[in-house]
C-alpha positions as CSV (number, residue, x, y, z in Angstrom):
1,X,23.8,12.4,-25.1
2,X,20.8,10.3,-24.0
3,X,21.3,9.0,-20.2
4,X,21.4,5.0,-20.6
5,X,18.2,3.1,-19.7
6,X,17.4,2.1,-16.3
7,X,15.0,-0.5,-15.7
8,X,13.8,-3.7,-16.8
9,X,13.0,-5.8,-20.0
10,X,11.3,-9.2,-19.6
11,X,9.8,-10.9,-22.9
12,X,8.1,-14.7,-22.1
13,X,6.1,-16.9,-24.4
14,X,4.2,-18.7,-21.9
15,X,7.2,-20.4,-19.7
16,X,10.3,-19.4,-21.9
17,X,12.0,-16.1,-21.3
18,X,13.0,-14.9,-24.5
19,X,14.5,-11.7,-23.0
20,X,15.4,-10.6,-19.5
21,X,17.4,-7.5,-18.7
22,X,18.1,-5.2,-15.7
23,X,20.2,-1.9,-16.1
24,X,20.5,1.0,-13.9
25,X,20.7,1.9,-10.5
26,X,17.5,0.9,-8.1
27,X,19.1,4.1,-5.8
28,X,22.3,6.1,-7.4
29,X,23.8,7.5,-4.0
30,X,23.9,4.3,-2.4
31,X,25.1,2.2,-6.0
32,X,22.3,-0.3,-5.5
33,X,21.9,-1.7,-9.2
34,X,18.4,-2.9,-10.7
35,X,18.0,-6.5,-10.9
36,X,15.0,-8.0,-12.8
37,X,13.0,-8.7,-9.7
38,X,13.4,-5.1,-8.6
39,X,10.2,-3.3,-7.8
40,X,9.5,-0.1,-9.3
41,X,6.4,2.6,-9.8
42,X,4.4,2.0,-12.5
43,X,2.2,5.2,-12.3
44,X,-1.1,4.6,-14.6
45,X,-0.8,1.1,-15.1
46,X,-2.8,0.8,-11.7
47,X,-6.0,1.9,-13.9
48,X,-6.4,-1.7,-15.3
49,X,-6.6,-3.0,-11.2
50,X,-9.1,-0.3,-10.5
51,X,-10.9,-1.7,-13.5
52,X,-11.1,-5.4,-12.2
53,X,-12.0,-4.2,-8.6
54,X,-15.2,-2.2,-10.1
55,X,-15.8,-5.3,-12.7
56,X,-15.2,-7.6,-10.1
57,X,-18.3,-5.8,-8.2
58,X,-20.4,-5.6,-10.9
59,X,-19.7,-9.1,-11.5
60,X,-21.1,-10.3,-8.1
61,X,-24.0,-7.7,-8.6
62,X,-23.1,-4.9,-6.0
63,X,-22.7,-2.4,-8.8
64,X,-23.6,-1.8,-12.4
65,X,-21.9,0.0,-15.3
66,X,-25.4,1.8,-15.9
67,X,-25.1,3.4,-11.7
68,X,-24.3,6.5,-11.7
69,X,-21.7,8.1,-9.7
70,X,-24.1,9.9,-7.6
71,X,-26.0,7.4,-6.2
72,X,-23.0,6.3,-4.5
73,X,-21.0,9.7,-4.0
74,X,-23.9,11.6,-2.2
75,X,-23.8,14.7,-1.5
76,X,-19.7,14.5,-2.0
77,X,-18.3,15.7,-5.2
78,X,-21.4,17.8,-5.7
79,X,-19.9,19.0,-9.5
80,X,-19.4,15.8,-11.0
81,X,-22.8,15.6,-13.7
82,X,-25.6,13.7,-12.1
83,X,-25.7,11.0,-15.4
84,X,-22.3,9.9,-15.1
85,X,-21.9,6.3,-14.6
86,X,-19.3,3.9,-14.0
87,X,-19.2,3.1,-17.6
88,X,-18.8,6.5,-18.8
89,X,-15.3,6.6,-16.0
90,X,-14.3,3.1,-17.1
91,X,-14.1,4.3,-20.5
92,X,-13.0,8.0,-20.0
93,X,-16.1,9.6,-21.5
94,X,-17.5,10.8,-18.3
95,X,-16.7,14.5,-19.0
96,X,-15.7,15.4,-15.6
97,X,-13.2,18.0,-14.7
98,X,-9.7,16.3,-13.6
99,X,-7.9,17.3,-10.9
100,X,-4.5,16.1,-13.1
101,X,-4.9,17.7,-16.5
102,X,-2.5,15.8,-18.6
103,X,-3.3,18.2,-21.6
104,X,-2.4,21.3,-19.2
105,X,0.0,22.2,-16.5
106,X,-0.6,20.1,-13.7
107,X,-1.2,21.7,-9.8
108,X,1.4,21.0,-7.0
109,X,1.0,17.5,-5.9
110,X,-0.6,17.6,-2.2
111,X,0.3,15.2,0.3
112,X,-2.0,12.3,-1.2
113,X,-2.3,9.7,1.3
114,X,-5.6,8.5,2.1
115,X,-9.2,8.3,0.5
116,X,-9.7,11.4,2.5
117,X,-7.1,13.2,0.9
118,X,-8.2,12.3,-2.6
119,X,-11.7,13.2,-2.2
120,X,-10.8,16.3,-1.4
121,X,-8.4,16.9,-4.4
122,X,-11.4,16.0,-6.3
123,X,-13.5,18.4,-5.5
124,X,-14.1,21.9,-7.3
125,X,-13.3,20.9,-10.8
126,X,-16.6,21.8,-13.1
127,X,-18.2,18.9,-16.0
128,X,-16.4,19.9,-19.4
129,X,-18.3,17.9,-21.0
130,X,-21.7,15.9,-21.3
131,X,-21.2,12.7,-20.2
132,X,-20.5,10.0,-22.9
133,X,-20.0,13.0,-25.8
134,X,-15.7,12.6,-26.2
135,X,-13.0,10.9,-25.0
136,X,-10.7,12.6,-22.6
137,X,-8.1,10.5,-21.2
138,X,-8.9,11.2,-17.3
139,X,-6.9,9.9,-13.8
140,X,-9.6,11.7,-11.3
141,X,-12.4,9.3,-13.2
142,X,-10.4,6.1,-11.8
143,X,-9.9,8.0,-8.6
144,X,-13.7,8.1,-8.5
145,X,-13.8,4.7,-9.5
146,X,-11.8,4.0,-6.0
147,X,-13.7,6.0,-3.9
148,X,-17.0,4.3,-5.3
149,X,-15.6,0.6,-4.9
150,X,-14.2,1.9,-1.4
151,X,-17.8,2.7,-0.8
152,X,-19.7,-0.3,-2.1
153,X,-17.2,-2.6,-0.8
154,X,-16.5,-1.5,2.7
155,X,-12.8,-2.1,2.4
156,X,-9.9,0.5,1.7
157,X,-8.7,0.4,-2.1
158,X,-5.2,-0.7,-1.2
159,X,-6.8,-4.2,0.1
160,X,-9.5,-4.7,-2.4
161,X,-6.7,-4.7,-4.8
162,X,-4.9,-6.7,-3.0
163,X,-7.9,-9.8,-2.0
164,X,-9.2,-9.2,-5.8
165,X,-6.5,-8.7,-8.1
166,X,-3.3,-9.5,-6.7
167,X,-3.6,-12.3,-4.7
168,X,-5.7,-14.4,-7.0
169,X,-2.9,-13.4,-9.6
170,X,0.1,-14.5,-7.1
171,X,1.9,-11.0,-7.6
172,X,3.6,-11.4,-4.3
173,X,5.8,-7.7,-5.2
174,X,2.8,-5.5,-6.2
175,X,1.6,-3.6,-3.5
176,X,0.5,0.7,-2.7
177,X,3.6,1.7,-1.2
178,X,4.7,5.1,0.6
179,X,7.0,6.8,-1.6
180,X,9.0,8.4,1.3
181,X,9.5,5.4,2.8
182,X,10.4,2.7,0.0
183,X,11.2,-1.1,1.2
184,X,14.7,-3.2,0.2
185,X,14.5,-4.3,-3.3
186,X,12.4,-1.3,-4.7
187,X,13.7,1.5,-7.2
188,X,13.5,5.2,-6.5
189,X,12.5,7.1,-9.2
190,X,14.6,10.0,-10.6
191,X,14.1,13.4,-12.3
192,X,16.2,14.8,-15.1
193,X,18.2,16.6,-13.2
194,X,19.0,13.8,-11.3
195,X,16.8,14.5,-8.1
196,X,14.6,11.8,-6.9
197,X,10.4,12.3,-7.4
198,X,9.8,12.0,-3.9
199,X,8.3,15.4,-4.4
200,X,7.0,14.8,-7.7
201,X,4.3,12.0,-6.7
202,X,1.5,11.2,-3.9
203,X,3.1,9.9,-0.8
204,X,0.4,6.5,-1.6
205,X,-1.1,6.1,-5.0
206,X,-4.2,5.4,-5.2
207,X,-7.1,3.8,-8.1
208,X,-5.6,6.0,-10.8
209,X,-2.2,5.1,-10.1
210,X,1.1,4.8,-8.1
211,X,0.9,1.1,-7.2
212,X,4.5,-0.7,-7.5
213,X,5.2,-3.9,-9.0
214,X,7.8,-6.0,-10.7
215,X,8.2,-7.1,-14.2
216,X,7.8,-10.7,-13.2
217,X,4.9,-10.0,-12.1
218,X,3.3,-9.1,-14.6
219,X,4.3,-12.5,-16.4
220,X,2.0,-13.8,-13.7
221,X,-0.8,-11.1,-13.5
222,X,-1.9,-11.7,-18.0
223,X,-2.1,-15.4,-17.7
224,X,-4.4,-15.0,-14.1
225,X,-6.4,-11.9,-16.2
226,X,-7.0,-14.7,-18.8
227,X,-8.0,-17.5,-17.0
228,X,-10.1,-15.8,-15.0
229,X,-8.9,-16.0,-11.6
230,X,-9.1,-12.4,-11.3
231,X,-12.9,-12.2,-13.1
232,X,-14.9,-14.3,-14.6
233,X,-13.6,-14.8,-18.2
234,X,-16.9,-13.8,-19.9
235,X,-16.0,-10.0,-18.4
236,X,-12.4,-10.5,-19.4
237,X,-14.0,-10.5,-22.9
238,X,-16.5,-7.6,-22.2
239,X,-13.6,-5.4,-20.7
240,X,-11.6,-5.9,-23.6
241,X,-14.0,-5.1,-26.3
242,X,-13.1,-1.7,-27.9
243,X,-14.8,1.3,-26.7
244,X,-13.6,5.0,-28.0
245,X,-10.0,5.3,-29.0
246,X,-8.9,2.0,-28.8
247,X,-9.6,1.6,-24.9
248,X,-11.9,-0.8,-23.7
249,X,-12.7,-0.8,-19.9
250,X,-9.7,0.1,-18.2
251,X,-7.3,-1.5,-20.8
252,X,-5.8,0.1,-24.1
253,X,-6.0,-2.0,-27.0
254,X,-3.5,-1.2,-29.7
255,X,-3.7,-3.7,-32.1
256,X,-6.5,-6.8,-32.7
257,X,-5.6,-9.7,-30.6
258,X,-3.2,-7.7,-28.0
259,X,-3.8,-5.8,-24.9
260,X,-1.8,-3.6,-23.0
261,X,-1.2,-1.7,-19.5
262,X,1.0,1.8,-19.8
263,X,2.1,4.3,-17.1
264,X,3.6,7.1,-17.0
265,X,5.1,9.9,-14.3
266,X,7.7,12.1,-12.9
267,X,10.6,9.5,-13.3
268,X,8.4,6.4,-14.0
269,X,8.0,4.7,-17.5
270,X,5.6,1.3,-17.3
271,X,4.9,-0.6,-20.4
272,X,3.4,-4.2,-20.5
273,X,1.6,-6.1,-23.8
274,X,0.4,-9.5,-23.7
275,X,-1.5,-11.8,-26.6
276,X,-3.4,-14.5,-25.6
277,X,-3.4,-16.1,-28.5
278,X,0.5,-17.3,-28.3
279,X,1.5,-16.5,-24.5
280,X,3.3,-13.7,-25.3
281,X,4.2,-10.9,-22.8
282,X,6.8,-7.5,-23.2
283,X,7.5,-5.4,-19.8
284,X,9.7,-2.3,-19.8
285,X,9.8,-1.1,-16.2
286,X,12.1,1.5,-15.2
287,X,12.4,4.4,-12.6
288,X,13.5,7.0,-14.9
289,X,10.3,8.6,-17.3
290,X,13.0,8.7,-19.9
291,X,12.9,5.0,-20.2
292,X,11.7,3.8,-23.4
293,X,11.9,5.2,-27.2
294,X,13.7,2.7,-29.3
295,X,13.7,-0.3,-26.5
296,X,9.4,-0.1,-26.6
297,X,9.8,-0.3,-30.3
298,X,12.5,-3.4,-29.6
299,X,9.6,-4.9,-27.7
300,X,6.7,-4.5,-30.4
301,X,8.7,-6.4,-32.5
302,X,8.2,-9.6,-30.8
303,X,4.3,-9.1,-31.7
304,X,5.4,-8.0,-35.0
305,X,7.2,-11.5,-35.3
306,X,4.5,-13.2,-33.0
């Protein structure tokens, strides 16, 4: 038998909540149950942050799509193809190698806790590809991505999301935590075999994913997206014109007139869809990887009905 969801489900249209449910245990040894302002992991959902931090830049004129990874990187990351640009990693056509393979087995998660420690995960995997040839979804591109806006910017990833994208949004519960050393009102995340993923993930995410949020939230971070507080509006548009299998730059885009954030991980499921067009928004957040099958087909159908 399937293990019942935990997590949360939050459907709004605009300021009406048309569905808001918590279930599960935010930590099973000491019974503390999952509310709908719990915090949980949401794994690659950070991508579409990293995005706005690099658009955000290039929006102010301190980087272009067209610069290439190089001319920011140095002499650092010396196998990464010389005619990759930030583009080609927004869009996951850069070709690089990846130091989490999603198509193969994945290495032994280090003890990921600074920029430091994620440049040097980086390094050693050879170009598969030319750049801009395929698609190949990629998390060491937006790991790039952080260590070039790091770079341009002057400030550590953790606070230019913060100044750029969560603050302007209000998301007062979204914030890089330590996973060994989670705050009140947060939800460990748990294996199949009912071990936590303490083990399992970085001890910090970084800009290709591991931030923590709150489905609430995210009712506040799509309407900010949209009215530009996060970007100016005319690069809301750009980001979210389709570029190779239905992504555009740093968003997935499954259906005309709707965009969506997904994540993924070692007992972390993150799903969030918005449409513009009527205020609609669908979270499932939980801290089991387990968590969605027929509850994210629930949620389509209110953009089925929308």
């Amino acid at each position: 038998m399937e293990a019942p969801f935990s997590g949360v489900l939050l459907v709004n249209r605009g300021d009406e909540t048309l569905l808001a449910e918590a279930s599960g245990y935010a930590h099973i040894a000491h019974r503390v149950e999952n509310t709908v302002d719990t915090r949980f992991a949401i794994a690659s959902g950070t991508k579409g942050f990293t995005a706005l931090v690099v658009v955000g830049l290039v929006a102010e004129g301190r980087l272009a799509l067209e610069t290439t990874a190089r001319e920011v990187l140095g002499d650092d990351l010396p196998l990464i193809d010389d005619r990759v640009t930030v583009e080609h990693l927004l869009t996951h056509t850069s070709g690089i190698g990846d130091y989490c393979d999603e198509e193969g087995d994945p290495p032994p998660t280090p003890l990921l806790a600074t920029s430091a420690d994620y440049l040097a995960a980086l390094d050693g995997y050879p170009q598969v590809s030319p750049p801009g040839t395929e698609f190949r979804y990629h998390n060491g591109a937006f790991a790039v991505l952080g260590l070039i806006a790091e770079r341009v910017a002057g400030v550590g990833f953790a606070d230019l999301v913060r100044t750029r994208v969560t603050e302007p949004a209000g998301m007062t519960d979204t914030a890089f935590l330590r996973s060994d050393a989670l705050p009140a009102r947060t939800a460990t995340g748990y294996l199949e075999d009912g071990r936590t993923n303490v083990f399992s993930l970085p001890v910090v995410g970084f800009a290709d994913g591991g931030i923590y949020s709150s489905a609430p939230d995210f009712r506040k971070f799509w309407p900010a997206l949209f009215d530009g507080r996060i970007v100016p509006r005319e690069w809301v548009d750009r980001m979210l014109r389709p570029h190779a299998d239905g992504y555009g730059l740093g968003f997935w885009l499954p259906r005309p007139g709707v965009v969506h954030l997904d994540g993924g991980d070692h007992g972390v499921t993150f799903w969030s869809r918005h449409q513009p067009s009527t205020g609609l928004t669908a979270t499932l957040i939980s801290n089991d990887h387990r968590g969605g099958g027929p509850l994210l087909r629930r949620l389509d159908e209110f953009f089925t009905e929308a």
